[in-house]
N, C-alpha and C positions, 0 to 999 in steps of 0.2 A: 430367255435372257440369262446370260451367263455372268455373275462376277467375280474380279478379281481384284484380290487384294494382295501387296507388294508385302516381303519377310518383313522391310525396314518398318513399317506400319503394323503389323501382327507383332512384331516386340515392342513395339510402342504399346500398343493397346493392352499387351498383357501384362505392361510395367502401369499401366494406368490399372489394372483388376479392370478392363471393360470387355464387351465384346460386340455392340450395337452400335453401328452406325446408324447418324442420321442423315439425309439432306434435308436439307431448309429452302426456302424461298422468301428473300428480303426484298422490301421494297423499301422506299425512300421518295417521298412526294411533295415535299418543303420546299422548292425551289422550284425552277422553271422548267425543270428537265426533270421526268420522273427516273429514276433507276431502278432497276429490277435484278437482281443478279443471286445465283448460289451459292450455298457454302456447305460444308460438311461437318460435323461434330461426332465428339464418343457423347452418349446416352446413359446415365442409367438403368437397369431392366424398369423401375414403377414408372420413370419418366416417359420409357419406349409400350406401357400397357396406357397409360394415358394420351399419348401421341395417335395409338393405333384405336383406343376407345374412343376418345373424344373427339381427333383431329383426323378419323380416318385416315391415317398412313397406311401404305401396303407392307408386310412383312417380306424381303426378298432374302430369302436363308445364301449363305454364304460359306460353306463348310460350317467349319465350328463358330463360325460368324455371323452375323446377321443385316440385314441393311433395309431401312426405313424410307420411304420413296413416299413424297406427298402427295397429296389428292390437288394435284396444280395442272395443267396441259402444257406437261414437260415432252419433248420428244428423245426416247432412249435408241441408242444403239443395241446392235446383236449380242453385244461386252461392255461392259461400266467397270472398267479400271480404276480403284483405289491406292495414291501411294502418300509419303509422307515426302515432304522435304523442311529441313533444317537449316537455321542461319544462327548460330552463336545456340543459347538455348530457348532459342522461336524454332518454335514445330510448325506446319502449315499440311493439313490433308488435303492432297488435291483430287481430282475427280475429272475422268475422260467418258467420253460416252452419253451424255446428257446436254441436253440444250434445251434454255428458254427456246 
């Protein structure tokens, strides 16, 4: 498994001082309709050694980057594409290559 992360996203990230990606797995079951869906965040490193200690995440190295992949029956691609998109100053990381 190979990733890739987008320039616009790696200056983000290093305007953040981050360098650890996480994915998550949200759920939502208050209604009639349960919803399940992902999303992506920057980590701190103690956040991303308790993630990886406590909540078994996988450590996926990324160049000088890193990326956090949860202990869920996610189905990955051969490439897991990380880029960022902007609306005014809303940032949004999004994420190819991954599916519930």
């Amino acid at each position: 498994m190979t990733v890739s992360i987008s320039p616009e996203l790696a200056a983000y990230m290093a305007s953040r001082h981050r360098r650890i990606l996480s994915v998550e797995v949200a759920s939502a079951d208050h209604s009639d309709i349960e919803v399940t869906e992902l999303y992506v965040r920057l980590v701190h490193d103690d956040f991303a050694d308790y993630l990886v200690d406590r909540k078994h995440y996988r450590r996926v190295p990324a160049g000088e980057y890193e990326v956090l992949l949860p202990n869920y029956r996610l189905h990955y691609d051969e490439e897991l594409r990380f880029g960022l998109k902007s609306f005014w100053f809303f940032h949004h990381i999004t994420l190819d290559g991954v599916r519930l």
